[in-house]
C-alpha positions in Angstrom: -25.9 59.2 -149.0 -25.1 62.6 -150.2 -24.2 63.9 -146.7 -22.2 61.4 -146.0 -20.5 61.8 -149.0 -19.9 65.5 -148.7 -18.9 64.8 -144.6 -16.1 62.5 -145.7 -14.9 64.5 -148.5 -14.9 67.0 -146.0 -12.8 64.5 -143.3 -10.4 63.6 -145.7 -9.7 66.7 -146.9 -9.1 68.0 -143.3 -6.4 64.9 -142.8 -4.4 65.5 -145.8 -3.8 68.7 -144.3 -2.4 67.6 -141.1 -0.9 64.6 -142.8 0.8 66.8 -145.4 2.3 69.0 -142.8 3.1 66.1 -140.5 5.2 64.6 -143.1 7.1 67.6 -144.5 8.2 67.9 -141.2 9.0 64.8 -141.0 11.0 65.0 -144.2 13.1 67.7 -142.5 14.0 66.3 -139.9 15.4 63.4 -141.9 17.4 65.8 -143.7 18.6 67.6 -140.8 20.0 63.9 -139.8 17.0 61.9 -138.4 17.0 58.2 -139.1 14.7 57.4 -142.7 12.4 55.3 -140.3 11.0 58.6 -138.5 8.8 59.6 -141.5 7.7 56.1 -141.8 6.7 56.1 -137.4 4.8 59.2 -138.5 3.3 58.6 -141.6 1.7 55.2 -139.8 -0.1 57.3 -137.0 -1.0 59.3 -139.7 -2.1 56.5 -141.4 -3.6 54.9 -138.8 -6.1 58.4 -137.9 -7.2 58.2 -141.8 -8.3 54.6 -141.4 -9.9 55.2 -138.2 -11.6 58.8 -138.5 -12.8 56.6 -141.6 -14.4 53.9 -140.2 -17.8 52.9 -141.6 -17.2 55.1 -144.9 -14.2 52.5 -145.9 -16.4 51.4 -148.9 -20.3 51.7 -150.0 -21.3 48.8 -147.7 -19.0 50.4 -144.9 -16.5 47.4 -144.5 -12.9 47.5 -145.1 -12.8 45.0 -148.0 -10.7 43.6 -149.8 -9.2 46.2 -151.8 -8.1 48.1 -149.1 -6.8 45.5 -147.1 -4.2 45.0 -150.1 -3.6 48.9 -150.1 -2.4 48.2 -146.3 -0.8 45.4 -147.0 1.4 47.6 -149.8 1.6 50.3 -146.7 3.5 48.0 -144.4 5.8 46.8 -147.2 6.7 50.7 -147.3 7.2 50.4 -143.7 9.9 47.8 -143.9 11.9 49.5 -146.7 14.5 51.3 -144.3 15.6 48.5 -142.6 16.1 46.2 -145.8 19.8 45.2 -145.2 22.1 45.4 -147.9 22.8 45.3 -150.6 20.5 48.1 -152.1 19.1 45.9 -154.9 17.0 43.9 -152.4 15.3 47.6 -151.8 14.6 47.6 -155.7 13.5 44.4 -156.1 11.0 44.9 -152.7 9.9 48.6 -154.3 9.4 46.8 -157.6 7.2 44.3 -155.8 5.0 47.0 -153.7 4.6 48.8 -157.0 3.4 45.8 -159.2 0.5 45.9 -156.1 -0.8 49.0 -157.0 -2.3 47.8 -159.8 -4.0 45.0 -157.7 -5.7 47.2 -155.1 -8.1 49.0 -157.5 -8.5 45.5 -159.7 -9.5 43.8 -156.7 -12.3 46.8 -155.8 -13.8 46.9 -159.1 -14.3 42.7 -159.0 -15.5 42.7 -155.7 -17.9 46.1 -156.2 -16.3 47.9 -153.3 -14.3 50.8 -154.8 -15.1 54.1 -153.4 -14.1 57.6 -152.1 -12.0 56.6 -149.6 -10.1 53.6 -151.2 -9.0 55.6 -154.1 -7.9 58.6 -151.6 -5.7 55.7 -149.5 -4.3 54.4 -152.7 -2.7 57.7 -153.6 -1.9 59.2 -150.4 0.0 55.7 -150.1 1.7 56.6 -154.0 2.8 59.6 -152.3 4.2 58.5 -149.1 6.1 55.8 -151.4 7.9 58.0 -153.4 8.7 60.2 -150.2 10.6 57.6 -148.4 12.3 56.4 -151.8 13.6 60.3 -152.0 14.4 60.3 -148.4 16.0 56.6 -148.5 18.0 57.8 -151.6 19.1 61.3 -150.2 20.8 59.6 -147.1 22.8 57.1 -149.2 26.6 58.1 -149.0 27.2 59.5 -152.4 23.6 60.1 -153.2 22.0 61.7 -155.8 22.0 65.4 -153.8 19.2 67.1 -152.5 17.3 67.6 -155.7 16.3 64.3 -155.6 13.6 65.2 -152.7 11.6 67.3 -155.2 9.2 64.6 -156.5 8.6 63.2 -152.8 8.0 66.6 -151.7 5.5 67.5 -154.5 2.4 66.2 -153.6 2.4 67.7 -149.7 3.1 71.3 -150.9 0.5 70.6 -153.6 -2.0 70.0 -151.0 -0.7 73.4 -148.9 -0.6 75.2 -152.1 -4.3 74.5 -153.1 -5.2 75.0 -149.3 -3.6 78.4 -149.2 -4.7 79.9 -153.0 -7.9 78.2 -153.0 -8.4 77.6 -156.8 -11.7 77.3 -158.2 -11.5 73.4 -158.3 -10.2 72.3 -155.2 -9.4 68.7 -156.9 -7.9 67.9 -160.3 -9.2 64.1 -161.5 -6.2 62.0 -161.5 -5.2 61.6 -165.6 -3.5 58.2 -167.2 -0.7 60.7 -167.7 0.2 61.6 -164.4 -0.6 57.6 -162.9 2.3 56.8 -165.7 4.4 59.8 -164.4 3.9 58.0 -161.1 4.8 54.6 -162.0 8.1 55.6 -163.8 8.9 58.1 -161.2 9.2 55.2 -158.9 10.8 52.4 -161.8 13.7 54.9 -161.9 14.1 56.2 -158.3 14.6 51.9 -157.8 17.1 51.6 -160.6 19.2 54.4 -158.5 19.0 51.9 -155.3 20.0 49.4 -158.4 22.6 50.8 -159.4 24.1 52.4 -156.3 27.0 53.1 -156.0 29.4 52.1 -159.2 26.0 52.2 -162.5 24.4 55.4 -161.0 24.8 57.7 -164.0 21.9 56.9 -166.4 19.3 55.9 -163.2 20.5 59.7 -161.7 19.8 60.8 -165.6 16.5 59.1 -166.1 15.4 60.1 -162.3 16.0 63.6 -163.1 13.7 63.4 -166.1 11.3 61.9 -164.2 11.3 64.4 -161.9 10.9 67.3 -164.1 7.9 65.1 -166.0 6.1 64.5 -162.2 6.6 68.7 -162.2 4.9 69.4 -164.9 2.2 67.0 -164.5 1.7 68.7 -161.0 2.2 72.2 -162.9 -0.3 71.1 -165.4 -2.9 69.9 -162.6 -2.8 73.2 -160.9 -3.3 75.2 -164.5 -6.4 73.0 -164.8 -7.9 74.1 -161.1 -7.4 77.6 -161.7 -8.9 77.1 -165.3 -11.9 76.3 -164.0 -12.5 79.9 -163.0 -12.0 81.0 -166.9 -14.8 77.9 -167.6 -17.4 78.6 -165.1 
């Protein structure tokens, strides 16, 4: 059991690698003009590797289950944000809907007895990919919110180059309450910009922006942790 363990930490690790490149170039080419709906093509053959280079290891009895069936579920919604037709507050009230499953996913593992390794690494790889195509979906709007706005989708993937790269002493910070609340109204007020777009944008651009810095410094404060494991050993 303990090999296996160690041999899909080691799998996963190697995939968020490749993912996390795959989808910061993804994430330029959108910015250099590509249509929104690129990142999400690749992100679901990204996707679709994790699940499969995964298979047997999806939970401790090796089936899917339950949980992670609503994780994909939430990942498909994600898939179907860029071609939401107008008007923008259909996107918010679909983004508010995929975000009110996040908390079902890991509430459905815990009463069925299937969480594990892998399901908790698919929920927030799929966190991250959600605020990623909120930036990128924001960024192309006419009049949008300017290229800052592509900080906190960008975060997590140069995270995961950054600790590949430095190697810090711990090569995984536990996920805190804070930073899963830095999450949730990271995404709360990138939806109140697609609210609000174009004629209410001022306080969702203010409270987005503070957002953002927050998700930075829980990030910052994540990577002061890893290398301060070095100071504790």
């Amino acid at each position: 059991m303990t090999t296996d363990r160690r041999s899909l930490q080691q799998e996963l690790a190697r995939w968020n690698t490749g993912h996390s490149i795959a989808l910061l170039m993804a994430a330029a080419a959108v910015v250099a003009g590509s249509p929104v709906w690129l990142a999400c093509a690749i992100a679901a053959v990204s996707f679709g590797a994790l699940v499969a280079r995964s298979r047997g290891r999806w939970t401790p009895d090796g089936r899917f289950g339950p949980a992670n069936m609503v994780t994909l579920a939430r990942l498909a919604g994600m898939f179907a944000l860029p071609f939401v037709p107008p008007p923008l507050i259909v996107v918010a009230g679909l983004g508010l809907a995929l975000l009110a499953l996040d908390g079902v996913d890991g509430w459905v593992a815990r009463r069925t007895g299937t969480s594990g390794e892998f399901g908790a690494f698919f929920d927030q790889e799929c966190d991250a990919f959600f605020v990623l195509l909120l930036c990128l979906m924001l960024y192309r709007l006419p009049g949008g919110l300017g290229a800052w706005i592509l900080v906190p989708g960008l975060l997590r993937y140069l995270f995961v180059l950054y600790v590949l790269i430095a190697k810090p002493p711990l090569r995984k910070a536990p996920r805190s309450r804070r930073a899963m609340w830095a999450f949730v109204l990271m995404v709360v007020s990138l939806l109140l910009c697609f609210a609000g777009h174009p004629a209410r944008l001022e306080l969702p651009r203010a409270l987005a922006g503070a957002m953002s810095i927050a998700l930075v410094l829980s990030f910052a404060e994540s990577l002061y942790r890893m290398h301060a494991a070095r100071d504790a050993a």
